[in-house]
C-alpha positions in Angstrom: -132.6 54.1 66.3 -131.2 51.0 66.0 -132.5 47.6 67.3 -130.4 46.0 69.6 -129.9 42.2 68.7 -128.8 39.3 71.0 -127.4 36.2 70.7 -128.9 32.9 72.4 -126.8 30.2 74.0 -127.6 26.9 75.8 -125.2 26.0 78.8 -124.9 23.0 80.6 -124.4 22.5 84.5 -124.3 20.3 86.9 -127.2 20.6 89.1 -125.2 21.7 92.1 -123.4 24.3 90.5 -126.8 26.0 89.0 -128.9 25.8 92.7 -125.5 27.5 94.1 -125.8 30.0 90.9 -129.2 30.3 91.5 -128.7 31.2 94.9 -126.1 33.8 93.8 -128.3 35.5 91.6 -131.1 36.0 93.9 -128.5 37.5 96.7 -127.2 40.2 94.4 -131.1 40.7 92.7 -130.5 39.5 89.7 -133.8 39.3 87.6 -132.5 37.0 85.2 -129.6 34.1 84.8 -128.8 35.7 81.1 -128.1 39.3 82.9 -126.1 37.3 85.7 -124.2 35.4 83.0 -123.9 38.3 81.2 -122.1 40.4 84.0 -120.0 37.2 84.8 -118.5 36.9 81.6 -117.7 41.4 81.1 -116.0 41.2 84.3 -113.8 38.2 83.3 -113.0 40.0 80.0 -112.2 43.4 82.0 -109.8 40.9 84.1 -108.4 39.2 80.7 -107.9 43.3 79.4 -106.1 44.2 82.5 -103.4 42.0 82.1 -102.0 44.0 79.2 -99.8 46.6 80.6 -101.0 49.7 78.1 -105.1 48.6 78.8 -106.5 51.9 79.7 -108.5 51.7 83.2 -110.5 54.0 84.9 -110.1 53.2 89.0 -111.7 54.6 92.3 -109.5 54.1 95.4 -111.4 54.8 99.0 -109.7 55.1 101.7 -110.3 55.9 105.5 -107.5 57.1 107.4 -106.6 58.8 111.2 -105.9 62.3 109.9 -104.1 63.0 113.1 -101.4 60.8 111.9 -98.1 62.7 111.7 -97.2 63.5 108.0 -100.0 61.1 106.5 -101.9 64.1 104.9 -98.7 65.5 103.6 -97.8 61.9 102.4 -100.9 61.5 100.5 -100.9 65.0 99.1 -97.1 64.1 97.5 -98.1 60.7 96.0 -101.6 62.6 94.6 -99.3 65.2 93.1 -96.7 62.8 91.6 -99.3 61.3 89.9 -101.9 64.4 88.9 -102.1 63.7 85.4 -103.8 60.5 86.4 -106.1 62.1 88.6 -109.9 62.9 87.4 -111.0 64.3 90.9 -110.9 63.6 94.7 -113.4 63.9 97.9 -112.7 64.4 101.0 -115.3 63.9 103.8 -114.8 64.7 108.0 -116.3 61.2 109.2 -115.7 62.1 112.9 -112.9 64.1 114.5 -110.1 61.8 113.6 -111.0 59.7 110.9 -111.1 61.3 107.1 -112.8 59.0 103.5 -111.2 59.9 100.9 -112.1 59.1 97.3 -109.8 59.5 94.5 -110.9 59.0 91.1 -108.1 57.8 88.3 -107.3 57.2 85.0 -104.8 56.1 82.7 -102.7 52.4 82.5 -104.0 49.4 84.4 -100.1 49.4 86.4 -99.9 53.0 86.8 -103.3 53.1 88.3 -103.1 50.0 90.2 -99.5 51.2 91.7 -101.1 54.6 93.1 -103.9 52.5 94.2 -101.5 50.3 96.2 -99.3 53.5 97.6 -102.1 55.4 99.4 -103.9 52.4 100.6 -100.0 51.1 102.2 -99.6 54.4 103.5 -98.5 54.3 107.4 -102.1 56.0 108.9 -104.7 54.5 106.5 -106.3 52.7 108.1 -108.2 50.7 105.6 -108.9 51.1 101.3 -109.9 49.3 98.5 -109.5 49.9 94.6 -112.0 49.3 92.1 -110.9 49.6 88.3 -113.3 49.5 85.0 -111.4 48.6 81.7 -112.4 51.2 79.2 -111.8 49.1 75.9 -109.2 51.7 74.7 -105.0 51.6 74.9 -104.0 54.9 76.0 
């Protein structure tokens, strides 16, 4: 097995922006400012990756919507079938008699997965949504 090695570095702040950091770590439970740092600086790099059309994401859009919406289910079935090669899987859970979550897992070109994203969650009937992508390091 091999070891895994890390690299030290010395940062500089002014002493308002490391109490405010400080204060950010211990809200999200960070242990340490290098693991904090750490996550900081992957998510900035995902960003900088997904501004290169062919970066190859992987995205979860949720989604809660009034089922009794006329046409939305048959709306969001035709935008999940225009784009099924995309799709890794989906979940769809009863929350109460009117309202459906739905969970669609995706894959495939930062635009083509943040345009599906975008279409279900603008759907007339959903009622709110959100996106999440990873970068995967890879050009597909």
């Amino acid at each position: 097995m091999q070891k895994k090695t890390v690299s030290r570095i010395s940062v500089s702040l002014p002493p308002d922006l490391q109490t405010h950091f400080d204060r950010f770590m211990g809200k999200k439970r960070y242990a340490t400012r290098s693991k904090a740092i750490a996550d900081l600086m992957r998510e900035a790099l995902m960003r900088e990756e997904w501004s290169d059309d062919g970066a190859e994401v992987f995205g979860a859009v949720t989604f809660v919507y009034d089922h009794h919406t006329p046409g939305l289910s048959d709306k969001l079935t035709e935008i999940q079938h225009d784009h099924f090669t995309n799709i890794i899987s989906s979940t769809h859970i009863h929350l109460d008699h009117h309202r459906c979550l739905e969970i669609v897992v995706l894959r495939g070109p930062v635009k083509q997965v943040q345009g599906m994203g975008e279409q279900m969650i603008a759907t007339r009937g959903v009622l709110h949504g959100k996106l999440v992508l990873v970068a995967t390091g890879a050009k597909s």
